[in-house]
C-alpha positions in Angstrom: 118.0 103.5 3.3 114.0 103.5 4.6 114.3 100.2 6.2 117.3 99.6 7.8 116.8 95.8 7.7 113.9 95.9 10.3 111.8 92.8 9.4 108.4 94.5 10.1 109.2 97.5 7.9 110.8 95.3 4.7 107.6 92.8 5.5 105.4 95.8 5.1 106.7 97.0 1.4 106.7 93.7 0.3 102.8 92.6 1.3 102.5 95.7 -0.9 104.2 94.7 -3.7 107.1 97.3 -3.4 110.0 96.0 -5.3 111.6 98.7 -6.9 112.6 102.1 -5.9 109.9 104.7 -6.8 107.3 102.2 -5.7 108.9 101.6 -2.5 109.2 105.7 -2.1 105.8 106.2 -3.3 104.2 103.7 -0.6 106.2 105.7 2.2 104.6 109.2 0.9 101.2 107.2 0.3 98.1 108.7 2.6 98.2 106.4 6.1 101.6 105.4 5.3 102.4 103.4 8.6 106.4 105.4 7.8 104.8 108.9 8.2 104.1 108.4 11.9 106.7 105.7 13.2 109.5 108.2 13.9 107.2 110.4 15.8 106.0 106.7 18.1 109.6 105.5 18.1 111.1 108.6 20.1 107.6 108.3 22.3 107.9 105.1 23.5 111.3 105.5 24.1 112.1 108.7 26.0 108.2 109.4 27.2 107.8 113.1 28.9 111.0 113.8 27.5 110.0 113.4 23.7 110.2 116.7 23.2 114.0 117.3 23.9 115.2 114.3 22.3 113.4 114.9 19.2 114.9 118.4 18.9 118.5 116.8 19.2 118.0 114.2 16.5 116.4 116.7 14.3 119.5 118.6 14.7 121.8 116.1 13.5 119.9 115.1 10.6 119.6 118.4 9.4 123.1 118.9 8.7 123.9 120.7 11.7 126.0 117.6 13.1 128.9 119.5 14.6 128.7 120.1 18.3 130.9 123.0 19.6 131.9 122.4 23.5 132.5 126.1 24.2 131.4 126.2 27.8 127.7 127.3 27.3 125.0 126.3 29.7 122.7 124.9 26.9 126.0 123.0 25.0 126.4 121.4 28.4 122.8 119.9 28.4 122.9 119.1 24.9 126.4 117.0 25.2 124.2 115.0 28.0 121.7 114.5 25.3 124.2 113.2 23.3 125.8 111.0 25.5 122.4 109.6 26.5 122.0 108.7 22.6 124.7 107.0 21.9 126.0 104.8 25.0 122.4 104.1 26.5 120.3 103.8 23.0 123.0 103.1 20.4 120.9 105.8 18.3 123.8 108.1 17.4 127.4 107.9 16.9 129.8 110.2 17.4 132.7 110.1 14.5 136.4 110.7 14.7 139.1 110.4 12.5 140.5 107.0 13.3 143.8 107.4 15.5 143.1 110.8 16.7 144.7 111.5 19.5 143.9 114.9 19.8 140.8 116.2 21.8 138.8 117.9 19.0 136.9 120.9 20.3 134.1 120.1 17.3 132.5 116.6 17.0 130.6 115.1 14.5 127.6 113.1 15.6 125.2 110.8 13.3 122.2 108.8 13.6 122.8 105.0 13.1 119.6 103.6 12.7 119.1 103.9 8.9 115.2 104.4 9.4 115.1 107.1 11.8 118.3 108.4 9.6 115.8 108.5 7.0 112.7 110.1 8.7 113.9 112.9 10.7 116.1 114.0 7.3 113.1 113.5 5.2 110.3 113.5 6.8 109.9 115.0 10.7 110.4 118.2 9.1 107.9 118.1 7.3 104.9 117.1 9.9 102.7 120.0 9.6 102.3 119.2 5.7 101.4 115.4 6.6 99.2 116.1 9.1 97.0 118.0 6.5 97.4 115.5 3.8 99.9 117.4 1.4 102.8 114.5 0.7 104.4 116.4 -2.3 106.7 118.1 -0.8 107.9 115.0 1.2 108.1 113.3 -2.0 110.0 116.2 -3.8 112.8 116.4 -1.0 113.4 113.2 -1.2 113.7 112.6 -4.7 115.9 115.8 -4.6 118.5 114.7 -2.3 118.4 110.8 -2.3 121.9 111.0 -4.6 123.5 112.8 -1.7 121.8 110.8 0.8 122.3 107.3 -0.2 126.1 107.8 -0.7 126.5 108.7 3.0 123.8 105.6 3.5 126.2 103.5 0.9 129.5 104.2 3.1 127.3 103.2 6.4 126.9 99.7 4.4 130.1 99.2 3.7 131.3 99.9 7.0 129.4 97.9 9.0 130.1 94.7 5.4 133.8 95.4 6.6 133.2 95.0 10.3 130.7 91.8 9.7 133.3 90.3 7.6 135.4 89.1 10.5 138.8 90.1 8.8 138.9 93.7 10.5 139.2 94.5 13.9 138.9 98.6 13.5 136.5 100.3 11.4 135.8 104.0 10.5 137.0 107.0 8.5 139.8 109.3 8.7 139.7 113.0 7.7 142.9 115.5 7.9 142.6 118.4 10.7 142.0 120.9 7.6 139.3 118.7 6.0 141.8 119.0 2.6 141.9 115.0 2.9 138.8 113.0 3.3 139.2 108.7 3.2 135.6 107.4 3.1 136.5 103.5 5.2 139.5 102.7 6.2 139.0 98.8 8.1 142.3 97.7 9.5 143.2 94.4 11.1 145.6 94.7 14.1 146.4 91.4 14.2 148.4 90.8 11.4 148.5 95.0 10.5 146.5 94.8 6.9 144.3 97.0 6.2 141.5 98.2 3.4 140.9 101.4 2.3 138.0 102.6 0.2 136.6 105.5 -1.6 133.0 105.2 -2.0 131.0 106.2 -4.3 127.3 104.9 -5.5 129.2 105.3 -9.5 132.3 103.9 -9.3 133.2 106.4 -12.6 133.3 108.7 -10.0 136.2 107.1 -7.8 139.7 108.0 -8.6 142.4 105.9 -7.4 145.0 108.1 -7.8 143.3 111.1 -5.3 142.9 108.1 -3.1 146.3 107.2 -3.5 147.3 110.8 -2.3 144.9 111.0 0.8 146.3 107.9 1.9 149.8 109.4 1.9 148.4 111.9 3.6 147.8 110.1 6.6 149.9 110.3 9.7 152.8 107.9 9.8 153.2 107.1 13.3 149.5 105.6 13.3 149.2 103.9 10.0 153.3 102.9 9.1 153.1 99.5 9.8 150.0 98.6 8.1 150.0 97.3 4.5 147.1 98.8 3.0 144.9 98.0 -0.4 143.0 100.6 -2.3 140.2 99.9 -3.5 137.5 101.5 -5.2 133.4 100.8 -3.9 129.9 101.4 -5.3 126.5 100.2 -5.5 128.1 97.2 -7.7 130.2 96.0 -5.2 127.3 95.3 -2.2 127.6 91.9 -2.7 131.2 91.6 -0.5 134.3 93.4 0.2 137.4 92.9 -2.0 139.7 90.6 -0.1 143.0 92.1 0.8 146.1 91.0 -1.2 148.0 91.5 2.2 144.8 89.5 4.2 145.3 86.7 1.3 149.0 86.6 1.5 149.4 86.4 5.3 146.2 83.1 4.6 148.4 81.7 2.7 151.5 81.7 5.1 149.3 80.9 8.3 147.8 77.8 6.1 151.2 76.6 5.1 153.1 76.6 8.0 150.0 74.9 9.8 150.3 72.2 7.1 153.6 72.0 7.7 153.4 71.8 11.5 151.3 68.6 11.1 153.2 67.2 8.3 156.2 67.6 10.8 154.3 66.1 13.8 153.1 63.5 12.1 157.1 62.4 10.8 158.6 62.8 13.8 155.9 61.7 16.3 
């Protein structure tokens, strides 16, 4: 969630003896943090005179307001350019569709993908004024406010990029209804022999209910997703350590490593 993997920033917490949670939390919110600025020099040294602009946009997204409405405007047109710039030139944000859609939706979703900044415009950029005078409290109480909520969207951003790492998936994402009735958290299909995972995520697995899961998936449109053989599964903080292997993935193994035996059983007979 704070560090994103970075070496410098994990290397930093743990020369300070941050293993846990709250210590780790209260080191960020700590007077000369080296977190409270970093945002703030990232977007510098990145985008120079033009700072200003793309700070605004990335605050936008992280504070919730991460639809973008293409109506025509003069200032929607500069901000879609923003956009654009983010996400194919700096890999910073991502814009997220169902998967499959075919439809172009007049309202797209856009997220930051680099967990750190993620975490310090949400949590912290807003609140500049207040650490530039000292006064971390507030930073501190946001945070411990929201971090359920946050880390569950952070916990679906792990799994997601697990299921992509994992070299059994060729396609990754999420898929929503046009209504936003239906919501599937990961869906990670693989096209080559059409299995497919799909996952309700939730940091307390208590939480997950197969059987809602079971009706989104039914939910989803037929001519896209008929010839894949999906497993449900249930994930949470528990599972981090891998991905459930497909039954399907397992099965169509176990066919490809027979008939391979078999092939060289044959050759060597024959030949």
């Amino acid at each position: 969630m704070i560090t994103g993997g970075v070496p410098k920033y994990v290397e930093l917490l743990m020369d300070a003896g941050c293993y846990t949670k709250e210590k780790m939390l209260s080191f960020v919110c700590s007077q000369d943090s080296y977190f409270l600025n970093e945002g703030n020099d990232i977007v510098s040294q990145l985008f120079g005179d033009k700072s200003v602009t793309y700070f605004s946009v990335l605050h936008l997204i992280a504070s919730s307001l991460d639809t973008f409405h293409d109506n025509g405007t003069m200032m929607q047109k500069k901000l879609s350019v923003y956009l654009d710039e983010l996400e194919k030139n700096y890999q910073l944000v991502s814009c997220q569709k169902p998967l499959f859609t075919k439809t172009k939706n007049p309202v797209t979703a856009y997220e930051i993908t680099d967990q750190f900044l993620r975490f310090w415009f949400y949590f912290i950029g807003p609140y500049q004024s207040y650490v530039e005078q000292g006064q971390l409290s507030p930073v501190r109480e946001k945070i411990d406010e929201y971090y359920n909520s946050f880390t569950g969207r952070t916990l679906e951003q792990y799994f997601r990029a697990l299921a992509m790492e994992s070299g059994r998936y060729t396609l990754v994402g999420g898929w929503w209804s046009s209504k936003g009735r239906y919501e599937i958290d990961m869906i990670a299909l693989n096209e080559s022999n059409h299995t497919g995972l799909v996952a309700e995520i939730k940091r307390n697995r208590h939480n997950i209910s197969l059987t809602k899961l079971k009706e989104k998936v039914n939910a989803l449109p037929h001519k896209s997703f008929d010839d894949y053989r999906l497993t449900l599964c249930a994930l949470s903080i528990n599972d981090m350590e891998g991905l459930p292997y497909s039954i399907w993935n397992r099965w169509y193994d176990s066919v490809v490593h027979f008939l391979r035996r078999l092939y060289r059983h044959l050759v060597r007979t024959w030949f």
